[in-house]
N, C-alpha and C positions, 0 to 999 in steps of 0.2 A: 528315249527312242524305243525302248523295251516296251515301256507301258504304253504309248502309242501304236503300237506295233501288236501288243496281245489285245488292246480294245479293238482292233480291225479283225481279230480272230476270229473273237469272242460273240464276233458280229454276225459270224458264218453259222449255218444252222447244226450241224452236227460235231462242231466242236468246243469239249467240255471242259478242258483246262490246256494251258501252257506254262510251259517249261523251261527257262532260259536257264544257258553251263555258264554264264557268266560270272556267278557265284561259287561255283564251284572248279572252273579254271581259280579263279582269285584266291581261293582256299588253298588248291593244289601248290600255285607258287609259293604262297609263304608256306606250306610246311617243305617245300624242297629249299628253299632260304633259311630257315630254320634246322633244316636236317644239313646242310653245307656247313652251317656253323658247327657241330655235333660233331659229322667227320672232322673237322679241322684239328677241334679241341681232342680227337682221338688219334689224331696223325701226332700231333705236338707229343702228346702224352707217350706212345710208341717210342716216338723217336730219344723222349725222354729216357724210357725203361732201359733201352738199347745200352744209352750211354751209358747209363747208372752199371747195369750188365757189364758190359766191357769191361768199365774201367775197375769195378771190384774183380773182377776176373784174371784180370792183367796186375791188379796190387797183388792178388793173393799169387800168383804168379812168380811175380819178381822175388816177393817176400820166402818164398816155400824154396828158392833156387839163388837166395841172396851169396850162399856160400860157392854156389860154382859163377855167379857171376862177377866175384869176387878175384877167382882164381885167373879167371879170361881177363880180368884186367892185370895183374900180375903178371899173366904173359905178357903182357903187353899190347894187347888190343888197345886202341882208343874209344872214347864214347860212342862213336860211332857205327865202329862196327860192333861192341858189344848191345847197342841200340837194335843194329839189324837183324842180331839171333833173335832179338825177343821179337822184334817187329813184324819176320817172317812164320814165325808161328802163329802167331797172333792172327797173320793176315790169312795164312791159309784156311786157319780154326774157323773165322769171319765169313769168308768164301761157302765152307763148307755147311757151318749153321746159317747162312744166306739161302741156298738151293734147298734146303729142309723146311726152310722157314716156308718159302714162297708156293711149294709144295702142299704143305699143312694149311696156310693161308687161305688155297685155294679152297680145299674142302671147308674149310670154317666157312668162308664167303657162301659159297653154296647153300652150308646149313642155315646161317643166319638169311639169309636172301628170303629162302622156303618159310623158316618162323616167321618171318618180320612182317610176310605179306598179308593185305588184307581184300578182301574181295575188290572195294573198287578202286583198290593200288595196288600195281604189280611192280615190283622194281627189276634194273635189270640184272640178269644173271652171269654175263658174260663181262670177262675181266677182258681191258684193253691190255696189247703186250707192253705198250709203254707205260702202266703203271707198273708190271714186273720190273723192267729196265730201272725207271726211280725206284722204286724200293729197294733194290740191288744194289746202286749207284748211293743211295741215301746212308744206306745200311756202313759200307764201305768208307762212306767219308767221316759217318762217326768214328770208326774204329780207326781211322788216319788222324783224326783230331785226340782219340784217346792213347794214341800213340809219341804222338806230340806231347802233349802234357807229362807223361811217363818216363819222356827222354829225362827230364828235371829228376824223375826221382832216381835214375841208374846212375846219370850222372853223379851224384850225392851219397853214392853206394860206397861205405868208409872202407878199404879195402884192410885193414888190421881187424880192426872190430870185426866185422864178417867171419875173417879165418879164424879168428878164436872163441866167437860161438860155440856152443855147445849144443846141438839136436837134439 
């Protein structure tokens, strides 16, 4: 249809070339198909580091504080509530490096936006608030899953051994 369509141009007396974006729309999708891939494998990875963070975070945590969580259960807490002291800090900590995070994010996005662009591609600059929301939301249920797993290790906190450690 193109080439029928530029010989009838071509036909007209004062025009010297044509030009169809149809090559270049077909361009533009696959490198946005190709760049979805990209992010994806960068959302995975994130969300990967997150956890790997946390949960070293939370081992080095328990470990540095094994001897007073030791003593809380000699009080007589159950695993549960000695679960909860760590879980609440944990979660606040989460909370707080979340609104830091999404903060800093923003400026990164900005700067990366500005580099990445190239004349005849602009990408956009403005974050929707419902990716803040997932990220937040995201962020939160790693650290609820890395909490989960962690209960196994308080639970299994030998409460003798602990108190006769030595710092």
């Amino acid at each position: 249809m193109e080439e029928k369509l530029s010989k009838k141009l071509f036909e007209i007396k004062n025009i010297n070339g044509v030009v169809f974006n149809t090559a270049a729309k077909e361009t533009f999708r696959n490198t946005i198909k190709n760049l979805n891939y990209v992010v994806l494998i960068m959302i995975i990875s994130a969300g990967a580091l997150a956890f790997v963070v946390l949960y070293n975070l939370t081992n080095v945590n328990i470990s540095e504080r094994i001897r007073e969580i030791a003593t809380i259960k000699v009080l007589g807490f159950y695993d549960n509530e000695v679960s909860a002291y760590i879980y609440r800090e944990n979660l606040i900590l989460t909370i707080i490096g979340t609104m830091v995070r999404l903060g800093l994010g923003t400026i990164l996005h900005q700067f990366i936006m500005v580099t990445v662009e190239i004349q005849s591609m602009m990408f956009g600059r403005v974050i929707d608030r419902s990716s803040y929301f997932i990220a937040a939301v995201v962020t939160i249920i790693l650290s609820l899953f890395v909490n989960i797993v962690m209960f196994y290790k308080l639970k299994k906190v030998k409460i003798l051994e602990s108190l006769k450690s030595i710092d």
